[in-house]
N, C-alpha and C positions, 0 to 999 in steps of 0.2 A: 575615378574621383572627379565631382566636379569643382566649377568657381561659383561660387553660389552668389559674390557681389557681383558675376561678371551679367551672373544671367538676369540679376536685380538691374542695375546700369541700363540693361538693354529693352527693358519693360519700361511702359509709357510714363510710369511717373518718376521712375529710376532716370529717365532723358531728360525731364525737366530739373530734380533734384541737381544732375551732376551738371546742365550748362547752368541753372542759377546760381551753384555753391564753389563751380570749379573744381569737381571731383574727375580723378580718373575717369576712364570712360574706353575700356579697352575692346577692342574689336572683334567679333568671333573670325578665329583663321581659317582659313582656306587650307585643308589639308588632302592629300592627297590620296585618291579612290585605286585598286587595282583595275588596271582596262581604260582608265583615263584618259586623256591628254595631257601630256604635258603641261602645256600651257593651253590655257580658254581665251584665245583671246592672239592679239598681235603684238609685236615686239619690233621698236625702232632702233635700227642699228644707222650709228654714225662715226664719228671722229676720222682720224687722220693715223695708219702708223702700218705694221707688218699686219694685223690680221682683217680690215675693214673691208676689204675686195672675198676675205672667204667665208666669211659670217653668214650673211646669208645662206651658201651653199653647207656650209656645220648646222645651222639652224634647221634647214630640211629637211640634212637625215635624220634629225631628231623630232620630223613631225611640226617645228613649230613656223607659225606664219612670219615673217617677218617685213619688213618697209626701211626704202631711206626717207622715203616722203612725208615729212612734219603734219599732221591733221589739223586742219583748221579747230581751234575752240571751241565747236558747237554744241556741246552739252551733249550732244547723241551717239549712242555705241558705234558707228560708223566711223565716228571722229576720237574714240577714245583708247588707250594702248593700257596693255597686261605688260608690260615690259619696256624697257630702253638700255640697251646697249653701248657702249663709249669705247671706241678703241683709245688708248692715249698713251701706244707707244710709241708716236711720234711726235711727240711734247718734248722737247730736247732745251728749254728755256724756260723761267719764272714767266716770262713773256707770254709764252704760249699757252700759259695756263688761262687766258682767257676765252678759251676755246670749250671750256667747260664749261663756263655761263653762259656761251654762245647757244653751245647746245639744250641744256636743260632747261635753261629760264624759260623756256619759250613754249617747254610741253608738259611741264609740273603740272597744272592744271587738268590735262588731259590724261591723267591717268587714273585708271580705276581701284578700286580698291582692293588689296592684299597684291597691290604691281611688284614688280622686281624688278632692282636694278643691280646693274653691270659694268663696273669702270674697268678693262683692262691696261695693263701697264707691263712695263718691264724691271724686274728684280733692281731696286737701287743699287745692291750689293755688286752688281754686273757690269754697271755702266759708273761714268766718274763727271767731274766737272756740271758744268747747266745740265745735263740730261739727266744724274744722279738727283740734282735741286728737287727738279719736276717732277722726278716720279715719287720721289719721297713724299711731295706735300701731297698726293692722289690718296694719303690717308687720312689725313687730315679732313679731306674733302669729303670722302667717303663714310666717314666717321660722323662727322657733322651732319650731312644731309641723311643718314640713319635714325639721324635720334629728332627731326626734323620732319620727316617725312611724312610718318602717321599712318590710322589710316589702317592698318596689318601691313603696309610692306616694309617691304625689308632693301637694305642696298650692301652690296659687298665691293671687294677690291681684288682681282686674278690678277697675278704678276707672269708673266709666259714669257722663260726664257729662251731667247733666240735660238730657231730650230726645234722649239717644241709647239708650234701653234698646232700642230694637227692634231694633239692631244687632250684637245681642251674640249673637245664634245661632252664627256659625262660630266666634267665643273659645269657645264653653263645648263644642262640641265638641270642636274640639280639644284645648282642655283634660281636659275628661272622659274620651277616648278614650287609646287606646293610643299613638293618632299622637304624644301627651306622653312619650312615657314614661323620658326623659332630661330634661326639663326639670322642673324643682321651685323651688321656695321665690323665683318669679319676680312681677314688678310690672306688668302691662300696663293700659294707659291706652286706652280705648274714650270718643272725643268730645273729647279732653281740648282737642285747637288748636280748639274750638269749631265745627265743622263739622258739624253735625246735619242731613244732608239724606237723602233715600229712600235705603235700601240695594238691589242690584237684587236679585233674587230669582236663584236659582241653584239645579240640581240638585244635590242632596249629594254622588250618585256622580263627578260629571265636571262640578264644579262652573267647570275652564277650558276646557270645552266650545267651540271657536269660539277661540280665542286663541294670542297667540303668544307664545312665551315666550322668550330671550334668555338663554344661559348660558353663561358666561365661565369658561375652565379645565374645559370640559366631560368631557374621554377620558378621567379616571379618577376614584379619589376621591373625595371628597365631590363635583365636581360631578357624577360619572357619575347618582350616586344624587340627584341634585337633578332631572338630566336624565327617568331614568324616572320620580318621585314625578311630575312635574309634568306627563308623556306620561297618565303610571296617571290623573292627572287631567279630562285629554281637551285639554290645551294638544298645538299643535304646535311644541318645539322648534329653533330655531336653536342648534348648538353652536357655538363659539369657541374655538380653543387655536391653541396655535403649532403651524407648518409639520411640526415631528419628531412630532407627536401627532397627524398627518395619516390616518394608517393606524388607529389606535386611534378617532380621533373618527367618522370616515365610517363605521365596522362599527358604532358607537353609533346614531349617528344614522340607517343605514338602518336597523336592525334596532326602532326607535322612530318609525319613518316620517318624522322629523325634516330639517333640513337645515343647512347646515354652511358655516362658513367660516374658513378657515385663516389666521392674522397672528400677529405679535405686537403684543399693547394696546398698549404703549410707543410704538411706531412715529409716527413725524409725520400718518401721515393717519391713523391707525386709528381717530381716533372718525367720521371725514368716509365711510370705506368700511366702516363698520358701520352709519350712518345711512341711506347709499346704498341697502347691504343692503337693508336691513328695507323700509325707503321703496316703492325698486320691484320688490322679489319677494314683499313680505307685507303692505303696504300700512300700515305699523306695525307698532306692536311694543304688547304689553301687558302684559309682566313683563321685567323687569330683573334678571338675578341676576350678580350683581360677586362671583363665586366666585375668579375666579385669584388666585393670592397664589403666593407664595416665600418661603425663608426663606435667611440668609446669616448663621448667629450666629457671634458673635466677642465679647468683651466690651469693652468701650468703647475701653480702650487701645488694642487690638488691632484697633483699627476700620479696616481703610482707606476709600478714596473709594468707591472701586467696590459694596463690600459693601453700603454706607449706600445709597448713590445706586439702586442697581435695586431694594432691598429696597423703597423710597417709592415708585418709579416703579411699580414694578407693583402694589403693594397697594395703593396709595393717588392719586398723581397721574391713573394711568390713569382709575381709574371717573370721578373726578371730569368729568374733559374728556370723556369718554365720555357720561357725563349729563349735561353743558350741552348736546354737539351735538346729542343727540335730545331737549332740552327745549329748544332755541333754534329746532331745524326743524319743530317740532311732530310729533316721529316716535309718542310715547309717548300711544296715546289714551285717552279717558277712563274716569276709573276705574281706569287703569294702576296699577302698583306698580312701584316702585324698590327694591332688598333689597340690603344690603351687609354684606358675610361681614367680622365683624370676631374679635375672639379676645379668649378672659380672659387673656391675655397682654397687652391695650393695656388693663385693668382692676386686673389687682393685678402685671403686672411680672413681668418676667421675666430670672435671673442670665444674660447673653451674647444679650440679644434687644434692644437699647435702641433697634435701627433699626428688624424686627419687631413690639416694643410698641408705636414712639410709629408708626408707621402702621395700625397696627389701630385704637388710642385716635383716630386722625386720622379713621377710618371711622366710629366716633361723634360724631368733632363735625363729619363731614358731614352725617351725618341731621341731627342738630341745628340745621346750618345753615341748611338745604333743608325742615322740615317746617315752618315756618311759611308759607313761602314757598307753598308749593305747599299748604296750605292756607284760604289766603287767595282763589287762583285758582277758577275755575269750571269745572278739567277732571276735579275729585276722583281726582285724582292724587295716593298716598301714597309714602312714604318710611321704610324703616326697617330693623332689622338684627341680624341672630344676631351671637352670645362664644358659641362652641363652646370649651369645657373640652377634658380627653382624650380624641377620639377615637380609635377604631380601626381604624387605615388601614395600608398600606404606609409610610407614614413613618415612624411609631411603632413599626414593630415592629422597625425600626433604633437606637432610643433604648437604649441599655444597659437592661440587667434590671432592677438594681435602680430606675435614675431611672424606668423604668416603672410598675413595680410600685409604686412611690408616689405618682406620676401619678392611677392610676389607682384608689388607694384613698381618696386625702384629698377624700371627697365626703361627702355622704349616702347613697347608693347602693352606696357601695365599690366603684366599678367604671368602666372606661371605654365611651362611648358608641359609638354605631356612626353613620357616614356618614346612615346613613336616619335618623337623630335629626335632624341639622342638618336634614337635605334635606324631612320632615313639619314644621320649624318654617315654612322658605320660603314653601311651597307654603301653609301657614294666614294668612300673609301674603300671597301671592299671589289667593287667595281672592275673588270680588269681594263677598263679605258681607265682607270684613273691611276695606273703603272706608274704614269709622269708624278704622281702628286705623293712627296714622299718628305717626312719631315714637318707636317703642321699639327699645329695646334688648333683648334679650331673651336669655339667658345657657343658653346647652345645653350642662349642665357636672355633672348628676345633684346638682346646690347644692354646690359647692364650700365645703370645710371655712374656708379660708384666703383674706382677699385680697377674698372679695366675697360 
């Protein structure tokens, strides 16, 4: 699907229209090729705190260039940065918070378009007094200059709790990369449930090399596009969908070399013959991705049984019991990841969604139930979960025009996401460098103006 006012905007009279009238004017992203670089470009790493002396050498093994050295203003690619980096876990005062404007003011200009940025900090929750102050308002900050910036980029906030900086290689690629490029003015927590043990090493290209990955609502939609992100990555695929998606899943899944099974999640045994599955065809499972969902909107009055009842059941009840049975049979091995598709819809609400919301909102306070839990265990098992904003799918482009087109403006980005947004957030959680990152939420939604 495409944006038909984005690609109007970007035609010659669509440029004058939108600076004469002050119309949106949304930028095409930079999205991420198989075999690429990471980053095109250079990346200024600064600040003051534990991780500004190994950044560079993290930046390397990931291929990307980086600098402490500020470029002169000159308007020419020589002088210009794909990226800037902040360490600011040594901001221990309201005081010190001017060491942010120290750095940035000065190289705003010099960055190109769809750049990324990167404030590192420490877990407020971790620290107390002036160094709790500081790192807390690093959202504020970072929130602000998101919706600020323009332009396609994006800027985020990593929290790295003490003794887990080693582990922050796959965050900041992803972050840095294209694979971001729907996601903006976001909070991610690296260490935070206290869990600081070896990261395993992994190849960048086919970093789920060897593993199997589990995908729920697989034959179209965002999870088709979860399904190859996570093939493109070297996992072998299990798809999942109901019986009428039979035809649609198995052309996916051969043509991803994958393998497949047809139910519905609701069903009484479906968590007991998805365990079964995995158990004796694949001998476990290593990713978890709780993509199936439905939608049934009515507005509350207007609720009946039915609407309510399947809307929880499949968004919500299902993963749940789904994930006890392969965490009670030990199907999920170590260093697995759990990932549950929830929506800024169970976030700021939504008019004729109340069964919708509160099961998506219900898919956050599963993670939240389960990431302690499973981080306290010895199988370094994480848990954790995408809020896709408006995506751009076959659903959507059944939404009347105008609710679209509003949809999909009230971001920072002015624009709606596509399927491969959600489905590169998974797969960086799916990641096994990304062991440390367990417990977030994390919002692919171009930063929503409203609500969050």
């Amino acid at each position: 699907m495409s944006d038909k006012y984005q690609g109007f905007i970007q035609s010659p009279i669509g440029k004058i229209l939108a600076k004469n009238l002050g119309l949106p004017s949304p930028m095409k992203l930079e999205r991420y090729t198989a075999g690429a670089p990471l980053v095109d470009g250079t990346v200024l790493v600064g600040g003051r705190g534990r991780l500004v002396e190994s950044l560079p050498g993290l930046l390397d093994t990931l291929g990307v260039s980086s600098t402490a050295i500020k470029p002169e203003p000159d308007g020419e690619r020589g002088g210009k940065l794909k990226g800037l980096v902040f360490d600011a876990t040594g901001l221990t005062s309201s005081a010190d918070l001017a060491a942010l404007r120290d750095f940035f003011t000065p190289v705003m200009r010099s960055l190109e378009a769809c750049a990324r940025v990167v404030v590192i900090g420490t877990p407020p929750e971790l620290v107390s007094g002036g160094e709790k102050v500081a790192q807390r308002a690093l959202e504020g900050f970072t929130r602000s200059l998101g919706k600020e910036i323009g332009r396609g980029s994006t800027v985020q906030l990593v929290y790295v709790a003490d003794g887990a900086e080693a582990a922050t290689a796959s965050t900041l690629g992803f972050l840095l990369s294209p694979k971001s490029a729907y996601v903006s003015g976001q909070v991610v927590r690296i260490g935070a449930q206290g869990a600081t043990s070896d990261v395993p090493h992994v190849d960048q290209l086919t970093p789920l090399s060897g593993k199997i990955a589990l995908v729920t609502g697989a034959s179209r939609g965002i999870g088709e596009e979860v399904a190859r992100v996570l093939a493109r990555d070297g996992a072998t695929v299990v798809g999942v969908d109901v019986p009428q998606a039979a035809s649609d899943l198995q052309t996916l899944m051969k043509e991803l070399d994958g393998d497949w099974l047809t139910l519905d999640i609701t069903g009484k045994d479906a968590p007991q013959r998805i365990a079964h599955h995995l158990k004796e065809k694949h001998g476990g499972v290593d990713v978890v991705v709780h993509n199936a969902g439905i939608t049934r909107d009515k507005k509350l009055a207007n609720m009946d049984e039915s609407r309510w009842d399947s809307v929880i059941a499949v968004n919500l009840t299902a993963p749940e019991l789904i994930t006890r049975e392969l965490l009670d049979q030990g199907v999920v091995n170590d260093f697995g990841s759990i990932i549950g598709v929830a929506s800024i819809a169970g976030i700021a609400g939504n008019v004729g969604q109340t069964n919708y919301a509160a099961s998506k909102a219900g898919v956050i306070g599963f993670v939240d139930s389960l990431a302690d839990d499973l981080a306290s265990g010895d199988k370094g098992i994480t848990i954790n979960a995408v809020a896709p904003g408006f995506i751009i799918t076959q659903m959507t482009a059944a939404v009347p025009f105008a609710t679209r087109e509003v949809g999909q403006r009230l971001n920072a980005m002015s624009q709606g996401g596509l399927p491969v947004d959600v489905a590169e957030t998974i797969a960086w959680y799916a990641n096994p460098g990304s062991s440390l990152v367990n417990g977030n939420v994390v919002r692919v939604c171009g930063q929503m103006m409203l609500g969050a």
